[in-house]
N, C-alpha and C positions, 0 to 999 in steps of 0.2 A: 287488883289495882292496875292502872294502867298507864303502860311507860309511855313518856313524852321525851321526844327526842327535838333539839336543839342545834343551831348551827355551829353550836357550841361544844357539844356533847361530844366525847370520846368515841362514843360507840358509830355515829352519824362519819366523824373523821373515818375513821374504819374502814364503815363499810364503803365509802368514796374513794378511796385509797384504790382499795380491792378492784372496785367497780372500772375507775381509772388505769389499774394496772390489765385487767382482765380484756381491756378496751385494746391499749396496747397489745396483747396477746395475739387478740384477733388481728390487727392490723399486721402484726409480725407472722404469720400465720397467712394471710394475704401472700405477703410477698417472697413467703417459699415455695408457694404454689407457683405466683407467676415466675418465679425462677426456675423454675421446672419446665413450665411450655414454655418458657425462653427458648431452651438448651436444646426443645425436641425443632426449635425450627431453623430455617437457615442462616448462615452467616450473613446474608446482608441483611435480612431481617434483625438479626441480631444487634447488630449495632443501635438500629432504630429503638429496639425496646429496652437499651442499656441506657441512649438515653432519656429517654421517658421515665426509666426505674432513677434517674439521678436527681428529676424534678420530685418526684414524689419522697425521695429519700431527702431534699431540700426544705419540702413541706415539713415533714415531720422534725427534720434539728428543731423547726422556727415552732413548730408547738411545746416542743421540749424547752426550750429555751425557756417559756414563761414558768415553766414548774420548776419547784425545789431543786438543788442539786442533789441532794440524795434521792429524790426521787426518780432522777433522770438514769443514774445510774444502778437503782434498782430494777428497770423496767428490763426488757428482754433486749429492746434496739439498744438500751444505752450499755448493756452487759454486751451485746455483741460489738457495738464500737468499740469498749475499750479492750476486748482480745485482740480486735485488727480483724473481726469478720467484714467489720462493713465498715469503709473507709470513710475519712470526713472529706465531705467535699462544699465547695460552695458556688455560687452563680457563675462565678469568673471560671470555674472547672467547666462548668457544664457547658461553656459556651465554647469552652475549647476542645470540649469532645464532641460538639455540633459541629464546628469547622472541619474536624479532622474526620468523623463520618461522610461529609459531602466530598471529601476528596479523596476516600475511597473506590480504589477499581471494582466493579461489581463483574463477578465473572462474563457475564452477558457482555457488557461493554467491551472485557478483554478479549471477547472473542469476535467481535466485530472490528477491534483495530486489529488483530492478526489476521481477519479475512482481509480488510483492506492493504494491507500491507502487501498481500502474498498477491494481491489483484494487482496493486500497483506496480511490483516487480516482476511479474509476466510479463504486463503490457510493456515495461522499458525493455526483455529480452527481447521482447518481438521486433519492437524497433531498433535495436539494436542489430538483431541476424535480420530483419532486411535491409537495412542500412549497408549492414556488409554485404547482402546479396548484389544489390546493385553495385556497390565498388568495386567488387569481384565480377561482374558483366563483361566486362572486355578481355580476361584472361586467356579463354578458351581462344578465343581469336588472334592474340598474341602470337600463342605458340602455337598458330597455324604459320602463320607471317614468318615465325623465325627459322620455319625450314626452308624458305627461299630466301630471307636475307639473316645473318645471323647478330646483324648489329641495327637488327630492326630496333625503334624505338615504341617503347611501351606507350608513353603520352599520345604519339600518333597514332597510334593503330585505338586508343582508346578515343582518340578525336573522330576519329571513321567510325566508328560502332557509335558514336554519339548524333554521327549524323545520319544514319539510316536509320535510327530507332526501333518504332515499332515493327518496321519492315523486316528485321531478322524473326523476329517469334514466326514466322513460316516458310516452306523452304522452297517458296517461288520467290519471296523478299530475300533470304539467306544466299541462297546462290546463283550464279550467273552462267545461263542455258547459252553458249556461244552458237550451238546451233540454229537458235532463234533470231530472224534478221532483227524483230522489233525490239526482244531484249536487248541484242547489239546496239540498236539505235537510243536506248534508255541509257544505256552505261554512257555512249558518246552524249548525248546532251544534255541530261539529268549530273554528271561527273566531271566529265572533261570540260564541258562548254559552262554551266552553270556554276560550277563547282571552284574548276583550278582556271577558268577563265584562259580556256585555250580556245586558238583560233585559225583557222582554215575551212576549206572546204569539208563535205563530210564525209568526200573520198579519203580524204586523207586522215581525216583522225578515225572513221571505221578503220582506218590501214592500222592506226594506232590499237586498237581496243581488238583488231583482231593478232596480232602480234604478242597482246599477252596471253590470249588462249592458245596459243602456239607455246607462249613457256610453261601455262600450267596444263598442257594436253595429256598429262598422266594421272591428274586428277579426273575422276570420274562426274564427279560434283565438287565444279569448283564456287569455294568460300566468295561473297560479294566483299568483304571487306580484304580479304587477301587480293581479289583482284584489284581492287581500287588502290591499295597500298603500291601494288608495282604499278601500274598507271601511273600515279603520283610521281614516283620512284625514278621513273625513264624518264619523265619530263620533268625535274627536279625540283617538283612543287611541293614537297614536304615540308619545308620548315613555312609554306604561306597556310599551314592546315590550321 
């Protein structure tokens, strides 16, 4: 004879049950697997696929929900929620562990704000030691100056290095050839006459500009800013520097 099954019948409930549970299995079964390639990939990948596993973990409460309770918590998800394997969560979670993923440092990023950083703070060293190179420019020439005057002033002698400029980086600009008539004649008009706004003929202030090579005649190569400072010095033009 032959059985007829009903929507009604015990046996139809059953095997629906089964069918329903076995459904579940597979789905729970799914998501040990993908929890596994989770783990084998990287951390910022990981976060991404944590939250993608909360949407589909979201899905499945909202199919649970229309079934029995006892059936919910016979299934494998609803055994494993209520040990505390699988956490509850809901939309308002999920959006808060989407927030908090994007504002994750990904190593790559961390490593491009420590290259910038380490760039940034070079370049302020650099400017910094030349900054001081130049402020330290008139030293060396200082303490040339102060072994013929010893209450020479630092600001002046650093006002003289200021106005020959680039003329010191060589040492036909750096120092002053007295044996040279025309260098003689550069110091007198380019310094004395131009300069400190002195006035005579140019017997007379060659007399001056030869005068000072007569005090530094011990020097072999004498400094132009030493010279110009005693120039200055005799004719007490220093404080008009």
């Amino acid at each position: 004879m032959t059985s007829t099954y009903t929507l009604k019948s015990p046996a139809i409930l059953r095997k629906g049950l089964r069918a329903y549970l076995g459904l579940h299995v597979t789905a729970f079964d799914v998501l040990v697997t993908q929890s596994k390639k989770a783990q084998a990939l990287s951390q910022t990948r990981f976060e991404g696929y944590a939250v993608r596993g909360t949407k589909i973990e979201d899905g499945l409460s909202a199919i649970f929900s229309k079934t029995p309770k006892f059936v919910r918590r016979a299934t494998p998800c609803g055994m494993a929620t209520t040990m505390g394997l699988l956490p509850k969560k809901n939309a308002a979670d999920a959006k808060v562990d989407v927030a908090a993923s994007k504002k994750t440092v990904t190593p790559a990023k961390k490593a491009v704000a420590e290259k910038t950083t380490k760039v940034v703070a070079k370049k302020a060293v650099h400017v910094e030691t030349k900054t001081e190179t130049k402020i330290a420019r008139h030293i060396p020439y200082y303490q040339a100056v102060l072994t013929y005057d010893a209450s020479a002033s630092e600001d002046v002698v650093r006002k003289i290095v200021n106005h020959c400029g680039i003329a010191l980086s060589n040492n036909d600009g750096k120092f002053v050839a007295c044996s040279d008539e025309s260098e003689r004649a550069t110091v007198r008009d380019s310094w004395l006459v131009n300069k400190l706004g002195m006035t005579g003929t140019d017997l007379e202030l060659d007399a001056k500009v030869m005068a000072v090579c007569e005090t530094m005649k011990a020097d072999r190569m004498k400094s132009r800013v030493t010279f110009y400072y005693l120039l200055a010095k005799t004719e007490g033009k220093l404080n008009t520097l």
